[in-house]
N, C-alpha and C positions, 0 to 999 in steps of 0.2 A: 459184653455190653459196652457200647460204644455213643458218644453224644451222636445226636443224628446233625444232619445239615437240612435247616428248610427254608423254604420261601412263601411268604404270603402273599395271593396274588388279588388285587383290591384294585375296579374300575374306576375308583373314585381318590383322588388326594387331596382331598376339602370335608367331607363325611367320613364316616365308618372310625369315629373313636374309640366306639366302643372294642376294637382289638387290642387295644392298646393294654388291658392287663393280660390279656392273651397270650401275648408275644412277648411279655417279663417274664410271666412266669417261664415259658417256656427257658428263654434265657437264665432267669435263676437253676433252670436245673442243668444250668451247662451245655443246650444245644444251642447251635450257630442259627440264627434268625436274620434271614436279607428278606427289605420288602422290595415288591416291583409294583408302584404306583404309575398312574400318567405322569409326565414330566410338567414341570414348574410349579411354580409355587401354587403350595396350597396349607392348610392348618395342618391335615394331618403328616404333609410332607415334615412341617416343621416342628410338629411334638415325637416326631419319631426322630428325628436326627437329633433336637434337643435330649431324648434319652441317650443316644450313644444308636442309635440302630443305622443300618447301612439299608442307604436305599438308592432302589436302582430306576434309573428309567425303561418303564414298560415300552418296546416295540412296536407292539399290537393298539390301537385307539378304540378297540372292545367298540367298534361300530360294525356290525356284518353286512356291508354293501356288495352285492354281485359287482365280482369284478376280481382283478389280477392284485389289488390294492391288501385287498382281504386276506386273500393266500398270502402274500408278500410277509407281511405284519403275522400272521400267525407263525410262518415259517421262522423269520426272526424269533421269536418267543421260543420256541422249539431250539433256538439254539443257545438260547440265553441259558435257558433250564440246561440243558448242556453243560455248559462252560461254568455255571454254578457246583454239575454233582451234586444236585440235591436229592438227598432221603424224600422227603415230604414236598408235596407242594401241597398249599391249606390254600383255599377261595373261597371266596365271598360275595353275597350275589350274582345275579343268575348270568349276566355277561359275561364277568369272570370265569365262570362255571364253564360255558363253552368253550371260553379261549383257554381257559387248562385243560379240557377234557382234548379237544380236537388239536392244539399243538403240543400235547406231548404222549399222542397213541404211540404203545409201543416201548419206552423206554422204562429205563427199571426205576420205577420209582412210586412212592406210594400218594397218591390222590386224596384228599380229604376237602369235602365237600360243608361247609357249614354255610345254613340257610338262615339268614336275617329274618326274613319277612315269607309269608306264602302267596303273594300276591300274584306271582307270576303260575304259580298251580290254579289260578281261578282260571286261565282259559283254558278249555279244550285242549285245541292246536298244541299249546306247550304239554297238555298234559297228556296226551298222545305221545310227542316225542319223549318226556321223560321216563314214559314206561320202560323204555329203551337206555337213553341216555344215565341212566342212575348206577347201572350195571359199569360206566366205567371207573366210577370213585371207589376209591376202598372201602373206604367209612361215608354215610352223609349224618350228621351231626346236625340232628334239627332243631333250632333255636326253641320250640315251641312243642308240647304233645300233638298240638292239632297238625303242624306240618309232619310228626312222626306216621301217623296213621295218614295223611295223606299220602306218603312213600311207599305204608304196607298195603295200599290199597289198588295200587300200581304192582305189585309184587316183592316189590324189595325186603327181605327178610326182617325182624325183630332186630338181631344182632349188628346188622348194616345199617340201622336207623337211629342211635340212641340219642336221648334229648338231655341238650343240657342248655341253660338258657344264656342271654348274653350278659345277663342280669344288669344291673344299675349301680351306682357311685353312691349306695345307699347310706356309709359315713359321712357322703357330701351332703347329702338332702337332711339326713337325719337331726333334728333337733337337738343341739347338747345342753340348751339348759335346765334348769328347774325350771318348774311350774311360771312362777316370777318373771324369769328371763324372757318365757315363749310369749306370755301376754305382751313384755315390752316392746319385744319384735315384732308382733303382731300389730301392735299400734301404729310403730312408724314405720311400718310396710304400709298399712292402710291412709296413715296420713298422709305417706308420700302419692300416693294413687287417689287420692280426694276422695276415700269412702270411709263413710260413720262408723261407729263398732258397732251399729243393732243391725246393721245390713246385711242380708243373706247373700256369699258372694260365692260365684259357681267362676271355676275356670276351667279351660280349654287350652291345652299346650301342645302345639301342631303345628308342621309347614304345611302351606296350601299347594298341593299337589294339581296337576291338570287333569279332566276328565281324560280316560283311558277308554278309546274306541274299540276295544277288545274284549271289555267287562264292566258289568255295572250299568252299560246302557249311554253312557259318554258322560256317569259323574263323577267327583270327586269323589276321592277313599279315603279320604279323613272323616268323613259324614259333615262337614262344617254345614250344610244346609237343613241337617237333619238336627242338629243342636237348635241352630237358629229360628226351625219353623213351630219347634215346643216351647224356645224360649217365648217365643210371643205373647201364645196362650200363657202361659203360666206367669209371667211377669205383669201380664193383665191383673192377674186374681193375687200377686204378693208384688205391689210397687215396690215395699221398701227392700228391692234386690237390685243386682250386678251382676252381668257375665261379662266376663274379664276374658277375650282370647289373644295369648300369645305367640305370634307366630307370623313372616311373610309371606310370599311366595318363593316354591322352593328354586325357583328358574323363571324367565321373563314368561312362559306362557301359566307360569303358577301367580302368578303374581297379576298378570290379567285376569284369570280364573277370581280371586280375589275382590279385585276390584268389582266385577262383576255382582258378588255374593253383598257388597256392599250397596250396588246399587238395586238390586233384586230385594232386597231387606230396607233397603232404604237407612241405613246405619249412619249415614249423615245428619240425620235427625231424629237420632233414639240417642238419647242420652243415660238409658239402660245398658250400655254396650259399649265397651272398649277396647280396640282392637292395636294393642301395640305390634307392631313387627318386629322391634328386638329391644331387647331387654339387657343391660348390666351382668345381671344375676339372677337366674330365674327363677331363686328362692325366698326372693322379697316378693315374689307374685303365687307362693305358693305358702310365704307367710300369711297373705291377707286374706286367702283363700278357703271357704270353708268346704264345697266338695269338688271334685273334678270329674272331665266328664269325656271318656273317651267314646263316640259315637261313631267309629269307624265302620266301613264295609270291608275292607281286610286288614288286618294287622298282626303282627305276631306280638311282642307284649306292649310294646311303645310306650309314650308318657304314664303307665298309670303303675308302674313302677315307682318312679322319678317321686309324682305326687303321694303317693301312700308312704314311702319312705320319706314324707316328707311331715305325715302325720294328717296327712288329707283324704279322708276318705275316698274310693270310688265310684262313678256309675261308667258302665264300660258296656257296649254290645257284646251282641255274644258271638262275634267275627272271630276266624283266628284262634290264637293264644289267650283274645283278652280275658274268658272266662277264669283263665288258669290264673289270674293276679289278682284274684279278691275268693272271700267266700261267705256265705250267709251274715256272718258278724263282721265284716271289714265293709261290705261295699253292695253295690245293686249291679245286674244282668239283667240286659234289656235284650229284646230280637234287632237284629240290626237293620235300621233304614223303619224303621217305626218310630215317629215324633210323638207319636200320644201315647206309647209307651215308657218312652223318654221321660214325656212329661208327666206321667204319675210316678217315676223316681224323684223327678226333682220333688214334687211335691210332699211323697215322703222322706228325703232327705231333708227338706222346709222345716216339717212337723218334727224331727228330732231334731235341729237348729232352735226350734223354740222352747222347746222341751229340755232344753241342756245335752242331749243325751248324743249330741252328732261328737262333741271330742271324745268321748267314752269311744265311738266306730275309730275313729283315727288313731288312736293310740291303737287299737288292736291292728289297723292296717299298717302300721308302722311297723311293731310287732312283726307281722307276717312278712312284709315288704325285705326284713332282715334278717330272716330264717331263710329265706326261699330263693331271694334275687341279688344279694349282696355279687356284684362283678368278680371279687378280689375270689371269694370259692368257686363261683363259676367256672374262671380262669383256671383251676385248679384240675376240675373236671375235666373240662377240654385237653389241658395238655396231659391228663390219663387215658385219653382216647387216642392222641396224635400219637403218642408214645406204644399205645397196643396195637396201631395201627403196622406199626414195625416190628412187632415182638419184642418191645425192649423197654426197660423202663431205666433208662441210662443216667437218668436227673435227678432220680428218688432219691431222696436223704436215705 
């Protein structure tokens, strides 16, 4: 038994933090961990090198354009993985996924596939190719049960699919003080955002994404307009509320997208509705917070993690993963892209707000939030699969 050598390969070096207990653990158990990001500066470039991690510039620009550019750049890659000798190569997201699958056919080393989100399985066309393309990773490691079975449903065996999630910074979110404490934070969370304590206050934590002409019909997949069109209704029939959403656009055409949803709602003059794009600490917005509300059309478990570890109860569609982060006693399960379903959760989340009974849900989501999605055992899970993945479990205590 031998430490392995791997490489994480990540389209993005601005996102995808959450590997980041991934690739400790790994390192705690004594295998060598290089990542290969896009070059220059970005956050995650600089919270991995601020760990001690070695990071290399990716090759390949994970853009598949016809043409000699494309071969070029994957070929490079192929040589990198080379001149590394790596055991493992791990990817992330579905770009990634191609540029390890197609530059390194052939060579001895072991593939591991782990899927953030299933968003890219809602078209067809990809999910035609993956019938195929799955067969070349070793492991795919699906963030989510729902992307498990959509793997087995393509053919990929039980034992090639296992799910482990990428869980959340549930220590971070998680409330530490007594009773006492959480009130006082709660206050001057809410004073600083100019809302009353009797105010029923719903939040939304999301980047606004661009409609995707391939699925969904050319809408967003965060549902931001599907929140917005119950909000309406339902803020009609309970004034003394708030929706709080957090979040900008995730790139210049997300961020039109955006601006759009604002003038479509007309939110320049709703004074029920506040829309920061960034935030300090996103835990003073989930201090003031009494339920959250993930109305996506795909997701794998995204914010309602974050918010339930936060002590905020859920309402989530029933896209994706999201079902899998709440249950009868923690949180509501809506059909996704349904507002008048939306809007009779919000409205019984309203009724237990009034009733006392919405922190009794939170504390249980919290509860559950810390059993289930805590990042740091997650991390633990995964690097027991990377490690099976090679026959070797060389890091075990």
């Amino acid at each position: 038994m031998r430490p392995l050598r791997i490489a994480v390969l990540l389209k993005t070096n601005q996102g995808g933090l959450w590997i980041i207990p991934q690739v400790e653990e790994l390192r705690r158990r004594g295998h060598e961990v290089v990542m290969i990001l896009p070059p220059g500066a970005g956050r995650l470039t600089e919270e991995l090198r601020r760990s001690g991690f070695e990071v290399r510039d990716s090759p390949f620009d994970f853009r598949f354009r016809p043409g000699i550019e494309t071969v070029r750049g994957l070929w490079r890659l192929r040589q990198l993985a080379r001149r590394l000798r790596l055991d493992v190569l791990n990817y992330h997201l579905y770009a990634s996924a191609l540029a390890a699958r197609f530059a390194t056919v052939g060579l001895p080393l072991r593939r591991v596939h782990m899927v953030a989100g299933p968003l890219y399985l809602e078209s067809r066309l990809i999910r035609a190719a993956e019938r195929l393309l799955w067969r070349l990773d070793s492991v795919t490691i699906c963030g989510t049960g729902y992307t498990s079975r959509l793997y087995g449903a393509l053919g990929c065996p039980a034992d090639r699919r296992p799910v482990k999630s990428y869980g959340a910074r549930t220590a971070h979110f998680a409330a530490l003080e007594g009773s006492a404490g959480r009130e006082e934070t709660r206050a001057k969370a809410r004073a600083e955002l100019g809302i009353e304590e009797d105010v029923f206050v719903v939040i939304m934590v999301a980047y606004v994404y661009p409609p995707r002409k391939m699925v969904f019909q050319g809408r967003g997949i965060k549902g931001h307009d599907v929140l917005l069109t119950a909000w309406q209704a339902f803020h009609e029939l309970h004034p003394r509320s708030r929706l709080l959403l957090v979040g900008a656009g995730f790139s210049p055409a997300g961020e039109a997208h955006r601006q759009e949803l604002v003038r479509q709602f007309h939110l320049d003059r709703d004074d029920s509705v506040s829309w920061l794009t960034s935030v300090a600490d996103v835990r003073d917005c989930y201090r003031a917070a009494d339920v959250s509300v993930s109305p996506s059309l795909s997701e794998g478990h995204g914010a309602a993690c974050e918010a339930s570890a936060s002590g905020v109860p859920c309402i989530v569609s029933d896209a994706g993963g999201l079902p899998e982060t709440v249950d009868e006693t923690t949180g509501w399960v809506v059909p996704r892209g349904d507002a008048t379903a939306l809007g009779a959760a919000l409205r019984s989340a309203y009724r237990e707000f009034v009733d006392g009974d919405l922190r009794t849900r939170g504390e249980r989501a919290q509860r559950f939030a810390i059993r289930h999605f805590d990042n740091r055992t997650t991390a633990v899970g995964v690097a027991d699969i990377v490690e099976a993945a090679c026959g070797t479990t060389a890091g075990r205590p």
